[in-house]
ZADO-1210 file (C-alpha; in nm, 4 decimals, padded with zeros to 6 digits):
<atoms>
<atom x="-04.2097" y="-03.1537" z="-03.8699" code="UNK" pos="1"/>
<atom x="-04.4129" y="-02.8854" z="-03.8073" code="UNK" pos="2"/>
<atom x="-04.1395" y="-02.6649" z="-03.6107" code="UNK" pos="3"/>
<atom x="-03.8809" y="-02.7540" z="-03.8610" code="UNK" pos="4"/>
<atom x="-04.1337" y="-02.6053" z="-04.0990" code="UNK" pos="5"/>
<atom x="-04.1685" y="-02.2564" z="-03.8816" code="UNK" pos="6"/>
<atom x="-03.8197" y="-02.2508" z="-03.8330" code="UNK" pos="7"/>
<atom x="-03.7254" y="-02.2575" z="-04.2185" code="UNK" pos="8"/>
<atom x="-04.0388" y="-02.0458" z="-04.2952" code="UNK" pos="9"/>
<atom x="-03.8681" y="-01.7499" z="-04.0534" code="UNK" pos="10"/>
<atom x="-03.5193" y="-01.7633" z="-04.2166" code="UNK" pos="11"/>
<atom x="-03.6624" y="-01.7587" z="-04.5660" code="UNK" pos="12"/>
<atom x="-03.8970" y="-01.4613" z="-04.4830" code="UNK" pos="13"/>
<atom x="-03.6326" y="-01.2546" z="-04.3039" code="UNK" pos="14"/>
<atom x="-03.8385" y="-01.1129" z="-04.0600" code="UNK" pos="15"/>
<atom x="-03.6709" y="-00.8829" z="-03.8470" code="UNK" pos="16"/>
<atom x="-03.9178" y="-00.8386" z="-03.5827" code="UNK" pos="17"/>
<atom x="-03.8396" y="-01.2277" z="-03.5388" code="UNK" pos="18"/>
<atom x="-04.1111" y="-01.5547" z="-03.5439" code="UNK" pos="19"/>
<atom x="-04.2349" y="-01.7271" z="-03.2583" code="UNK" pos="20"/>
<atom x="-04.1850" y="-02.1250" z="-03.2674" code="UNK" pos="21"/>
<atom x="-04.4155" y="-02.2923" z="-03.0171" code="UNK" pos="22"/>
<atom x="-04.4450" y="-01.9839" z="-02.8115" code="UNK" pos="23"/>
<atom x="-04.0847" y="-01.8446" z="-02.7893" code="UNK" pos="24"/>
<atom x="-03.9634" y="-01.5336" z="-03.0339" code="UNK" pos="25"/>
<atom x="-03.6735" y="-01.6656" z="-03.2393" code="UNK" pos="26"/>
<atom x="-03.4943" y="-01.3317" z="-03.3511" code="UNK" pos="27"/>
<atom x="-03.3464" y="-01.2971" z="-03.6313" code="UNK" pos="28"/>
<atom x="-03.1501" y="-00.9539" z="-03.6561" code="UNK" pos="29"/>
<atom x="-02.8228" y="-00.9236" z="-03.5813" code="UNK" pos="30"/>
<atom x="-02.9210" y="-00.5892" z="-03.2796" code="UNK" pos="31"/>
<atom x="-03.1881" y="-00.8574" z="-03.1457" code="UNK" pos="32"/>
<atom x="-03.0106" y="-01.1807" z="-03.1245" code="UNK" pos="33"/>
<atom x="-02.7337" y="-00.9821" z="-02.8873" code="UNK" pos="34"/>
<atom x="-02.5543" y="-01.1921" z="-02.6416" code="UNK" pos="35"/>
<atom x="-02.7392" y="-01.2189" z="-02.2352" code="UNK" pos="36"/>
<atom x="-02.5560" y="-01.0438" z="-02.0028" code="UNK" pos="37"/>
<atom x="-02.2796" y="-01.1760" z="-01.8068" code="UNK" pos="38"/>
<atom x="-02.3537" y="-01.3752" z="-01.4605" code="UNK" pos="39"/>
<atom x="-02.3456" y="-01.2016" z="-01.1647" code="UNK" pos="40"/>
<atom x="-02.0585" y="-01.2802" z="-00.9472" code="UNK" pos="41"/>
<atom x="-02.1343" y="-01.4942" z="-00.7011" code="UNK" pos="42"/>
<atom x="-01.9584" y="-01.5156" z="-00.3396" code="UNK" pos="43"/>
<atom x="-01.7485" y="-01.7928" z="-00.3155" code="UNK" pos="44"/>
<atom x="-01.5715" y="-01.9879" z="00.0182" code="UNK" pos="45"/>
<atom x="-01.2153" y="-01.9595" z="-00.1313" code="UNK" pos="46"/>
<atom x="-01.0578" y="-01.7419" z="00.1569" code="UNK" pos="47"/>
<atom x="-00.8451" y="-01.9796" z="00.4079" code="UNK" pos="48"/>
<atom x="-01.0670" y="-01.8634" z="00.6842" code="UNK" pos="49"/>
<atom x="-01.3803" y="-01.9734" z="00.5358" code="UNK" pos="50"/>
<atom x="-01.6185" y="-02.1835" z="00.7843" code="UNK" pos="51"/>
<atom x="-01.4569" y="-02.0994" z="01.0857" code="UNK" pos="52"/>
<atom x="-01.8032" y="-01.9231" z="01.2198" code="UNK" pos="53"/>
<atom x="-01.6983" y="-01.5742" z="01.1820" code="UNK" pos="54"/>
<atom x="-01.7432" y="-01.3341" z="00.8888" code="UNK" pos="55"/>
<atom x="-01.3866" y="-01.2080" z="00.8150" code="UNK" pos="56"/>
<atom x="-01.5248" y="-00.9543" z="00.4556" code="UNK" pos="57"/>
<atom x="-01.4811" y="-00.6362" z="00.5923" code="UNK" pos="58"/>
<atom x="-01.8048" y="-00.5636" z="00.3532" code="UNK" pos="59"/>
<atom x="-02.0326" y="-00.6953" z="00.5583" code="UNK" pos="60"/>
<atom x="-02.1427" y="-00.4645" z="00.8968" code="UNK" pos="61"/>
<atom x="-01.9959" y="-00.6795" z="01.2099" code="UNK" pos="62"/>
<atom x="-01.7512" y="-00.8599" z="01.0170" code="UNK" pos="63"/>
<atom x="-01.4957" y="-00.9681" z="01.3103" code="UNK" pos="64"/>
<atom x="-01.2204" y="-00.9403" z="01.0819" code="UNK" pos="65"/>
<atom x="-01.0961" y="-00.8362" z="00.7403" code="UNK" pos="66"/>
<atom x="-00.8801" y="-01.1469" z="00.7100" code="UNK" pos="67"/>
<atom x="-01.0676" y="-01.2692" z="00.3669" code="UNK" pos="68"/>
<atom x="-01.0541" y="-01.0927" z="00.0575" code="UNK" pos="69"/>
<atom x="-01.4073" y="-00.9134" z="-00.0427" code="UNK" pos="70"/>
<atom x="-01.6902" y="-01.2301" z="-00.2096" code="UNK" pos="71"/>
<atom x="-01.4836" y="-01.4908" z="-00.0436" code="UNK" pos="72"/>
<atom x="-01.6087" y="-01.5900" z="00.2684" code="UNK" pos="73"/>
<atom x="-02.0028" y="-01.6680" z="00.1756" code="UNK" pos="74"/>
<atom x="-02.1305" y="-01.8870" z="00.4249" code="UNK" pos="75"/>
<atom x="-02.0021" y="-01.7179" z="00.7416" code="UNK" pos="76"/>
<atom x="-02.0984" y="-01.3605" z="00.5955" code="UNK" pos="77"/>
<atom x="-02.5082" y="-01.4608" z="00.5002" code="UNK" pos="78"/>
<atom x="-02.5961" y="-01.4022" z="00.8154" code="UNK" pos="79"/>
<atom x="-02.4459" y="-01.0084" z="00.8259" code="UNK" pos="80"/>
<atom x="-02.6165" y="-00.7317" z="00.6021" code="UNK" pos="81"/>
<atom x="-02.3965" y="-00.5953" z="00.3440" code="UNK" pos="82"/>
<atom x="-02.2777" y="-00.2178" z="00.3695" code="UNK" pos="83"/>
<atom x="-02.4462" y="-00.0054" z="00.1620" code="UNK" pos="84"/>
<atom x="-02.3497" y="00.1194" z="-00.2106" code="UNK" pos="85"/>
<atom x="-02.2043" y="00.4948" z="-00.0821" code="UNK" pos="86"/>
<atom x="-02.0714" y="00.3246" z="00.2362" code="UNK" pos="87"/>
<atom x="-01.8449" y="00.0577" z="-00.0319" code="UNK" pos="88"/>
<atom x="-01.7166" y="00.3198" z="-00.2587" code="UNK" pos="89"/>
<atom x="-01.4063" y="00.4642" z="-00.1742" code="UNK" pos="90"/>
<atom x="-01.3556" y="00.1675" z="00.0564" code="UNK" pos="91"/>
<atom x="-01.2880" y="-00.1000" z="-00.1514" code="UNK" pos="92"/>
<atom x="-00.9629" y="-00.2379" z="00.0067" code="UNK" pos="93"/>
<atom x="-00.9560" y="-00.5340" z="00.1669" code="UNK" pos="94"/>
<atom x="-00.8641" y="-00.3711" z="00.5036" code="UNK" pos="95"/>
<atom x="-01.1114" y="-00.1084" z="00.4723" code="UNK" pos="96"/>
<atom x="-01.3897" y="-00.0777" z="00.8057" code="UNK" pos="97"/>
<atom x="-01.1018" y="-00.2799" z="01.0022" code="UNK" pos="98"/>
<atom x="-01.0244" y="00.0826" z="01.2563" code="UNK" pos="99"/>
<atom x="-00.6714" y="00.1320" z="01.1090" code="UNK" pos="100"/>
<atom x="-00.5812" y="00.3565" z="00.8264" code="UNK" pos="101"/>
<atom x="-00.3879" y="00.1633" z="00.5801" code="UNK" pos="102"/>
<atom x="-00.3198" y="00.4290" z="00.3221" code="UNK" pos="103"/>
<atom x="00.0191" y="00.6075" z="00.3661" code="UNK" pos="104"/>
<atom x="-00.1333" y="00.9353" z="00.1807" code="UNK" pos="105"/>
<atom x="-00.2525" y="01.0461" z="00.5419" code="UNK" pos="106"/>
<atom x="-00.0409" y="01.1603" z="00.8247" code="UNK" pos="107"/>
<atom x="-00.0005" y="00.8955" z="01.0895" code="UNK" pos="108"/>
<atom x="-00.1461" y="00.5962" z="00.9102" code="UNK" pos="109"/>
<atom x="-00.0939" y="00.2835" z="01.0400" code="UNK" pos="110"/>
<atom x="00.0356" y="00.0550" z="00.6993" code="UNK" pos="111"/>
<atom x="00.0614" y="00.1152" z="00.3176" code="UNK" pos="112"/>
<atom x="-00.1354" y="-00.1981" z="00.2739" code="UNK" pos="113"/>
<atom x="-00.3838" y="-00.0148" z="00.1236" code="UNK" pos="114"/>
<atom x="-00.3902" y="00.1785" z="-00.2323" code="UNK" pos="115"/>
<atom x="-00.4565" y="00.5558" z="-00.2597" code="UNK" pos="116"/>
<atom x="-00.7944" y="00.5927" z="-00.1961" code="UNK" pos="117"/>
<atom x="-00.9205" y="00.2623" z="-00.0953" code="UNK" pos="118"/>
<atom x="-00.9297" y="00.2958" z="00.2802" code="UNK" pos="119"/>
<atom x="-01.1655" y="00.6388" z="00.3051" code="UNK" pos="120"/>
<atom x="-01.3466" y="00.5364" z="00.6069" code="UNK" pos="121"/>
<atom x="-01.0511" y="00.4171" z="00.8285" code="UNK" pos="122"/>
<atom x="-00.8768" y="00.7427" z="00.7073" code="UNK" pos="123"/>
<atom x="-01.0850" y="00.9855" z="00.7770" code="UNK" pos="124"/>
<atom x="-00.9899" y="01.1347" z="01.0879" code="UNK" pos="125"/>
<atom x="-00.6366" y="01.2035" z="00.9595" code="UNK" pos="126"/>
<atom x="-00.5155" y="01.4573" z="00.7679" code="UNK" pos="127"/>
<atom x="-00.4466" y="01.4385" z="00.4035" code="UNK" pos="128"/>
<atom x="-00.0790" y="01.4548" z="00.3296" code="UNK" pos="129"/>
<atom x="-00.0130" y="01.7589" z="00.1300" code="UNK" pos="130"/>
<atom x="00.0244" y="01.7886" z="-00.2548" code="UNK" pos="131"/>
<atom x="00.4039" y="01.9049" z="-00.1961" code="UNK" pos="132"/>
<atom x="00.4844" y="01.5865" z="00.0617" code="UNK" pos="133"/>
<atom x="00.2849" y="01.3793" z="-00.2046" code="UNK" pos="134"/>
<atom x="00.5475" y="01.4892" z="-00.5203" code="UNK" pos="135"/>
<atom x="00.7891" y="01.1974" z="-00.5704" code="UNK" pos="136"/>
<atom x="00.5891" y="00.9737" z="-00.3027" code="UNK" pos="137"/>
<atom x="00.3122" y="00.7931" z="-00.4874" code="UNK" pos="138"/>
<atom x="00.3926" y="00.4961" z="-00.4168" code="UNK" pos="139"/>
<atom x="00.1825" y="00.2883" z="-00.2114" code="UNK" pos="140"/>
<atom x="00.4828" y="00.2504" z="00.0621" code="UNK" pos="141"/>
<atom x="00.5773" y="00.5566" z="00.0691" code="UNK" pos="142"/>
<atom x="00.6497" y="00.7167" z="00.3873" code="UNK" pos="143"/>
<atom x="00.6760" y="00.4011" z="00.6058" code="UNK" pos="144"/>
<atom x="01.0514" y="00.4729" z="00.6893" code="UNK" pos="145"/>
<atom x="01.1958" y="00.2193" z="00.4672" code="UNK" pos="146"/>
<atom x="01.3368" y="00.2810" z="00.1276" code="UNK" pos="147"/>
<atom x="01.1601" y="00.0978" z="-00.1649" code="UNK" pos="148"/>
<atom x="01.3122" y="00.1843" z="-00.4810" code="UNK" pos="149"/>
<atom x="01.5154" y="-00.0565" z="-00.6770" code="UNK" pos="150"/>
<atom x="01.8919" y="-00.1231" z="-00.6264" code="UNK" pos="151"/>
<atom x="01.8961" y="00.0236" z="-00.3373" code="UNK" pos="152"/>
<atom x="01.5554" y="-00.0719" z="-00.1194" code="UNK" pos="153"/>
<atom x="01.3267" y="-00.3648" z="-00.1309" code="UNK" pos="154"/>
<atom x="01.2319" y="-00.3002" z="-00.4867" code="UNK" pos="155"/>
<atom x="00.8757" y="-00.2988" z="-00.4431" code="UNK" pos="156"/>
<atom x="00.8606" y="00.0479" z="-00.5704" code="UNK" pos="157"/>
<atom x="00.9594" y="00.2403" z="-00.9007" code="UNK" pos="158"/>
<atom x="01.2540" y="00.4582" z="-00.9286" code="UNK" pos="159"/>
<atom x="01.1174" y="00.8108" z="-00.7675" code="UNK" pos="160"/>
<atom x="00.7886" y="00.7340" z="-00.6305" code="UNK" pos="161"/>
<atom x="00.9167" y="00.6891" z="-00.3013" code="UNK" pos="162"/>
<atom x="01.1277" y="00.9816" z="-00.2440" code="UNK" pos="163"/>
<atom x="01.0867" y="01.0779" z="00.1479" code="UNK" pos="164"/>
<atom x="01.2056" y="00.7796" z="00.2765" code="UNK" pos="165"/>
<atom x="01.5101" y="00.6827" z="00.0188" code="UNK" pos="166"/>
<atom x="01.6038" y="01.0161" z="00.0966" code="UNK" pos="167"/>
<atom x="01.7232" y="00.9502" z="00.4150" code="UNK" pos="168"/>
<atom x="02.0105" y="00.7322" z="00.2993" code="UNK" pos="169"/>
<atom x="02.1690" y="01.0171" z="00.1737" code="UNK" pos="170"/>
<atom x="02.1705" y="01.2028" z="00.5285" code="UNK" pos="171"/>
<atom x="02.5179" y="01.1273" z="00.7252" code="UNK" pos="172"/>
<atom x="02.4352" y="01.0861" z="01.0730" code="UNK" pos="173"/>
<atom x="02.7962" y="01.0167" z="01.2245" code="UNK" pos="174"/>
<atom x="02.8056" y="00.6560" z="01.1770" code="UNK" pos="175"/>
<atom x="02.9605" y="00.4338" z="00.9420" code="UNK" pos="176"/>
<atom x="02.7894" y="00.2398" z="00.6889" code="UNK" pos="177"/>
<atom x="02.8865" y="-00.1266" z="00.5366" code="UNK" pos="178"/>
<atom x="02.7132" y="-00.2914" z="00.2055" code="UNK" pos="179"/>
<atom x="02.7064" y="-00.5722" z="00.0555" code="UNK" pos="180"/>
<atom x="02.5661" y="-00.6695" z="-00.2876" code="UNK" pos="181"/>
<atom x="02.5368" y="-01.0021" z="-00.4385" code="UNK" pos="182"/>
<atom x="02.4446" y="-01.1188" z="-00.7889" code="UNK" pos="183"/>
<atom x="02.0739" y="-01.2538" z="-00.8993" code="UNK" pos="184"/>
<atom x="01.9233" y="-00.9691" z="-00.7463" code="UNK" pos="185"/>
<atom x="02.1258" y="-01.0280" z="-00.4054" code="UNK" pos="186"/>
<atom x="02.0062" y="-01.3786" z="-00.3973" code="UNK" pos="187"/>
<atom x="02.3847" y="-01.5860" z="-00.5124" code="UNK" pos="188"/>
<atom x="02.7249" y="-01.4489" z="-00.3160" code="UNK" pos="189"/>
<atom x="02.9096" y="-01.6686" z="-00.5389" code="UNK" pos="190"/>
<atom x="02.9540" y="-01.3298" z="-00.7286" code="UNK" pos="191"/>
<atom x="02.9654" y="-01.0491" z="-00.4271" code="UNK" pos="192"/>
<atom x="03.0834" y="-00.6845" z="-00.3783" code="UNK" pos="193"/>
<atom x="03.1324" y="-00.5537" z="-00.0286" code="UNK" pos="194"/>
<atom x="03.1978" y="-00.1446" z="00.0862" code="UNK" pos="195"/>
<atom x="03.2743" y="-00.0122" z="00.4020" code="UNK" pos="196"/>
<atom x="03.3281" y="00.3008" z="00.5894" code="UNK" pos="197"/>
<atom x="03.1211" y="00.4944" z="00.4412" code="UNK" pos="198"/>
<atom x="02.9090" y="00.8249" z="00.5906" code="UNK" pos="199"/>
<atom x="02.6140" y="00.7473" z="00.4354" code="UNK" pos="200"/>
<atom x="02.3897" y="00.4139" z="00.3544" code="UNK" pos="201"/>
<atom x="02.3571" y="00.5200" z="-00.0010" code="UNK" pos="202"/>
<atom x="02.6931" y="00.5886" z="-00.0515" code="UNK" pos="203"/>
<atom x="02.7933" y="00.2358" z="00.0938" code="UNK" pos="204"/>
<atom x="02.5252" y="00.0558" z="-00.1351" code="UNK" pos="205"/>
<atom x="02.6374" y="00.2458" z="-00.4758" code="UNK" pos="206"/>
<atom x="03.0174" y="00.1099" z="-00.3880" code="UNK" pos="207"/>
<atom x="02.9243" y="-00.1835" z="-00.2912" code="UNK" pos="208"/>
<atom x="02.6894" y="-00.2494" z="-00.6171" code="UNK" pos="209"/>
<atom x="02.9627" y="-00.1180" z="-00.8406" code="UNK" pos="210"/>
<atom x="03.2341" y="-00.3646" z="-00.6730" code="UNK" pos="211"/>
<atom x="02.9713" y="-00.6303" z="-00.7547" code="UNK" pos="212"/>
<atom x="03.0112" y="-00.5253" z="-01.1382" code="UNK" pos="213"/>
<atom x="02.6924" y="-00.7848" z="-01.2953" code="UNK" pos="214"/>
<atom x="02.4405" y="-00.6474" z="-01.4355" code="UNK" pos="215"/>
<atom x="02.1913" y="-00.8798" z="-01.1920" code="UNK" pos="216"/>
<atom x="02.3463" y="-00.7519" z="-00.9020" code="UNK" pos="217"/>
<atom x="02.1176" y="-00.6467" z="-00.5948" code="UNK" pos="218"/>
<atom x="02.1711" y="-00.5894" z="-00.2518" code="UNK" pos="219"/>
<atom x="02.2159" y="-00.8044" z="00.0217" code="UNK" pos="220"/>
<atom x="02.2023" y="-00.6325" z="00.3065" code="UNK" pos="221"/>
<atom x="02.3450" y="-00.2462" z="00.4641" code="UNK" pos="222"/>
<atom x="02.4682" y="-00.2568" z="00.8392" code="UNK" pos="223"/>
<atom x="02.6200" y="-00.0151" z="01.0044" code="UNK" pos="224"/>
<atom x="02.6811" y="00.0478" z="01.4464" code="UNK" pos="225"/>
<atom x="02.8428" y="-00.2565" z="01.5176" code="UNK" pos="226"/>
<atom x="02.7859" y="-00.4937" z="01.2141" code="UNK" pos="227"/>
<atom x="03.0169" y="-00.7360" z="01.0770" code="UNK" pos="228"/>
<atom x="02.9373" y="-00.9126" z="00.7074" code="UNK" pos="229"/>
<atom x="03.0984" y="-01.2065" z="00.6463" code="UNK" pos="230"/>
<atom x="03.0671" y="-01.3971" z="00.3065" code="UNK" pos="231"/>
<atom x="03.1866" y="-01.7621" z="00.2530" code="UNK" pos="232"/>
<atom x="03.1945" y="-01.9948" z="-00.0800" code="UNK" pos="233"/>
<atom x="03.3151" y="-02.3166" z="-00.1534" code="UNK" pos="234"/>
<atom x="03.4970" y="-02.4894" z="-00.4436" code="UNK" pos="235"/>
<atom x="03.2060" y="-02.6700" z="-00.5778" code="UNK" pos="236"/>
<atom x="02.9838" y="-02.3042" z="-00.6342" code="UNK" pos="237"/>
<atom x="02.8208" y="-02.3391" z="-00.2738" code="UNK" pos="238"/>
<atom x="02.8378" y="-02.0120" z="-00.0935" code="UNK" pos="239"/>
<atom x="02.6342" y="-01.8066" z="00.1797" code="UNK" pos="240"/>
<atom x="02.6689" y="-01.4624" z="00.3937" code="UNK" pos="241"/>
<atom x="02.5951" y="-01.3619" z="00.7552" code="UNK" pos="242"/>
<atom x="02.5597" y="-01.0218" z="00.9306" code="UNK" pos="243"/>
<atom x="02.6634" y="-01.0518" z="01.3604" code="UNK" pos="244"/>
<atom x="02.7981" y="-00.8435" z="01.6091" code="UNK" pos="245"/>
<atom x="03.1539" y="-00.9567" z="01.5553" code="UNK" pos="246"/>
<atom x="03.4135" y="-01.0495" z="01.2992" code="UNK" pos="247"/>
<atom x="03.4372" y="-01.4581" z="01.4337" code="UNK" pos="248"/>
<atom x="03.0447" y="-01.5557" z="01.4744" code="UNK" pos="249"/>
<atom x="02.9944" y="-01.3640" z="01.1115" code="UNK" pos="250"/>
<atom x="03.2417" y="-01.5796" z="00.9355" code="UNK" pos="251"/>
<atom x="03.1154" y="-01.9131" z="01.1290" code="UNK" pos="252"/>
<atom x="02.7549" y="-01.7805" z="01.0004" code="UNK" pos="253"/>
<atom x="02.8618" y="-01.7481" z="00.6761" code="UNK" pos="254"/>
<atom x="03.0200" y="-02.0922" z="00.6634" code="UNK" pos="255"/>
<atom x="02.7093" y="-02.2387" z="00.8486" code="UNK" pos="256"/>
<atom x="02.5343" y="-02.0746" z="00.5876" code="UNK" pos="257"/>
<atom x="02.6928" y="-02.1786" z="00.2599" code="UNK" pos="258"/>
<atom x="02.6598" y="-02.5462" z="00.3814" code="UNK" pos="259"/>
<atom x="02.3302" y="-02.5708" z="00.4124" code="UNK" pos="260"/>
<atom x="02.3249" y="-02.4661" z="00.0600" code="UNK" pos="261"/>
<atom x="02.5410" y="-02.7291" z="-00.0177" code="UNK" pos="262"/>
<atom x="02.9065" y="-02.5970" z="00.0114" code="UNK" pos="263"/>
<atom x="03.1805" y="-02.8261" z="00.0852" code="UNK" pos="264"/>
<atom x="03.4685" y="-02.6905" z="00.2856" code="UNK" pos="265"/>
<atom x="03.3358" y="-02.3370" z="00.2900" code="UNK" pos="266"/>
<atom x="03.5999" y="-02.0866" z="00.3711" code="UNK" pos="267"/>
<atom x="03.5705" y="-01.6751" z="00.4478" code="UNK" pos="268"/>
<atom x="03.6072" y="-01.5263" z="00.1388" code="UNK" pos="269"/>
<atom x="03.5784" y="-01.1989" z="00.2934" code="UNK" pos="270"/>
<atom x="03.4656" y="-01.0241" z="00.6285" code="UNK" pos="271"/>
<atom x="03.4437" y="-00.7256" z="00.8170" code="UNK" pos="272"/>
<atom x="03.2530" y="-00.4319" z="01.0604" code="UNK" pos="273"/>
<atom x="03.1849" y="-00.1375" z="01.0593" code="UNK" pos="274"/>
<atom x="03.2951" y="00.0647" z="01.4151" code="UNK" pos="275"/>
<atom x="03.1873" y="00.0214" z="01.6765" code="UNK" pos="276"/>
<atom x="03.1790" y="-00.3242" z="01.7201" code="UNK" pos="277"/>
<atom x="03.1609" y="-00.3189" z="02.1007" code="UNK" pos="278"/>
<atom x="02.9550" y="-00.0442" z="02.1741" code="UNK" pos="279"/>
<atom x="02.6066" y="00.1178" z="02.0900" code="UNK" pos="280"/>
<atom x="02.7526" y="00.4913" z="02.0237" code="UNK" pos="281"/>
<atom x="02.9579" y="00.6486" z="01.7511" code="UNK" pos="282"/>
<atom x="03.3404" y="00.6201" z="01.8725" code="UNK" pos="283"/>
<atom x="03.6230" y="00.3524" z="01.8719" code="UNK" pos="284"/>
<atom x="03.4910" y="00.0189" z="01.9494" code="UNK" pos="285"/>
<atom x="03.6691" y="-00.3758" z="01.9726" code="UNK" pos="286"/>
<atom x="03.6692" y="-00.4798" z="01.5975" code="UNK" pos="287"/>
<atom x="03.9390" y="-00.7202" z="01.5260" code="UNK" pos="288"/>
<atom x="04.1093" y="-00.4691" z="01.2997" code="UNK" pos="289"/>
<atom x="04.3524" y="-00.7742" z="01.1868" code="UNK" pos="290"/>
<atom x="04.0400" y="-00.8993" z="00.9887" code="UNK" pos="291"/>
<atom x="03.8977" y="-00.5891" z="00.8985" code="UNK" pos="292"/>
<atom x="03.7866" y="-00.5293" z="00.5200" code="UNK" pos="293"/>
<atom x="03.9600" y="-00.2900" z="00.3146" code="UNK" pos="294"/>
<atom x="03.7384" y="00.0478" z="00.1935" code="UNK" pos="295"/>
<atom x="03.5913" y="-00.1642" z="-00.0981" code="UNK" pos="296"/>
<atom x="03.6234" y="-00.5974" z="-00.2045" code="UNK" pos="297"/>
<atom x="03.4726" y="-00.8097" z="-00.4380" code="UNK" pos="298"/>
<atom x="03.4969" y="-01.1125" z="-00.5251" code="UNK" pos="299"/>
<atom x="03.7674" y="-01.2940" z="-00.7608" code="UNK" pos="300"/>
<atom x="03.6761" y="-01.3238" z="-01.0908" code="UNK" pos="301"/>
</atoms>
């Protein structure tokens, strides 16, 4: 009864300072009674490498790999001091200390893995990519030689941020370039536009893309020395594409392809190369020109 007592004898005084009930302050003011701080986190053993008896958190000095993400391999790290506070900043990727630079803003790194900035130490013996190569490249993949914008690259990057290398579609290089685009993002061929002959990759995936004519519509795939595209559907919605070295083993990959998905008596709905077929240099080369696909196809609708 007697801490009952205290307790109501605090609230009805109002003291701000607080009371003490059986030796612990009881505070009463809004500033005083603030919540405790949040937990430290706390490494955990979630990485799939965990207890294998090497410390794969590059944060740790002698960490044999950087296969974990950082506070996820606990019980293999204890053992390893942790890097200090200036070495960690700047360094906070997850393939940071591993001897590769994985941050494309450098000339000569080795992978975009890495955001801008996150990889200082593996970095630093390159040179910084100028604020002029940098303009319509901030991406995180830019400059690894493949395009990454939408609709016409992997998608991974948005429209102008990865400039230098999307730029090179445009470039004719004496070859002839083949697309073909497919609806759901490139993913069904039910619904398909296909280009060829074109001078430039770009110019192949716009045609093929507008010969598509969905709004989903994505691409499939771009060939050019030598490839043949073949797609292949089937009366009951089953369809599937294939890319080869000749007109024949495309259109049996196609069919092999839309009946795994589930297409019954697949046919070629449409295939064709782009010169040569035969050869590895620009010039004339064995296509079956009795299949070959007109300038631009798509499919029935």
């Amino acid at each position: 009864m007697g801490l009952v007592v205290r307790a109501l004898a605090c609230l009805a005084l109002l003291v701000v300072a607080g009371c003490e009930l059986d030796g612990a302050r009881v505070p009463t003011s809004g500033a005083a009674a603030s919540a405790p701080p949040a937990p430290r986190t706390v490494d955990t053993n979630a990485c799939v490498w965990a207890f294998n008896g090497q410390c794969d958190d590059s944060r740790h000095v002698g960490a044999a790999s950087s296969g974990c993400p950082h506070r996820t391999d606990a019980t293999d790290c204890q053992a390893l001091p942790m890097r200090s506070v200036p070495e960690l900043a700047g360094n906070t990727c997850q393939w940071a200390f591993d001897g590769e630079c994985d941050d494309m803003r450098h000339v000569g790194a080795d992978t975009g893995v890495c955001r801008p900035g996150t990889d200082q130490a593996d970095c630093s013996g390159l040179q910084p990519r100028g604020r002029q190569d940098l303009a319509g490249n901030t991406c995180q993949w830019a400059f690894d030689g493949e395009c990454d914008h939408r609709g016409i690259g992997t998608g991974v990057c948005p429209e102008g941020t990865d400039m230098a290398d999307c730029s090179q579609l445009d470039r004719a290089d004496g070859f002839s370039y083949g697309a073909l685009a497919c609806a759901a993002g490139g993913g069904n061929c039910g619904v398909w536009g296909a280009a060829i002959g074109y001078p430039t990759p770009r110019a192949a995936q716009v045609a093929a893309l507008q010969e598509c004519g969905t709004r989903d519509c994505g691409l499939a795939t771009t060939f050019s020395r030598g490839g043949c595209v073949a797609v292949a559907t089937a009366p009951n919605g089953g369809h599937g594409w294939a890319l080869n070295a000749g007109n024949l083993s495309a259109g049996t990959g196609a069919r092999d392809v839309c009946g795994q998905r589930g297409g019954r008596n697949c046919t070629v709905a449409v295939r064709g190369c782009v010169a040569p077929c035969g050869g590895t240099g620009p010039g004339p080369g064995t296509c079956d020109t009795s299949d070959m696909l007109g300038a631009r196809e798509r499919s029935p609708r």
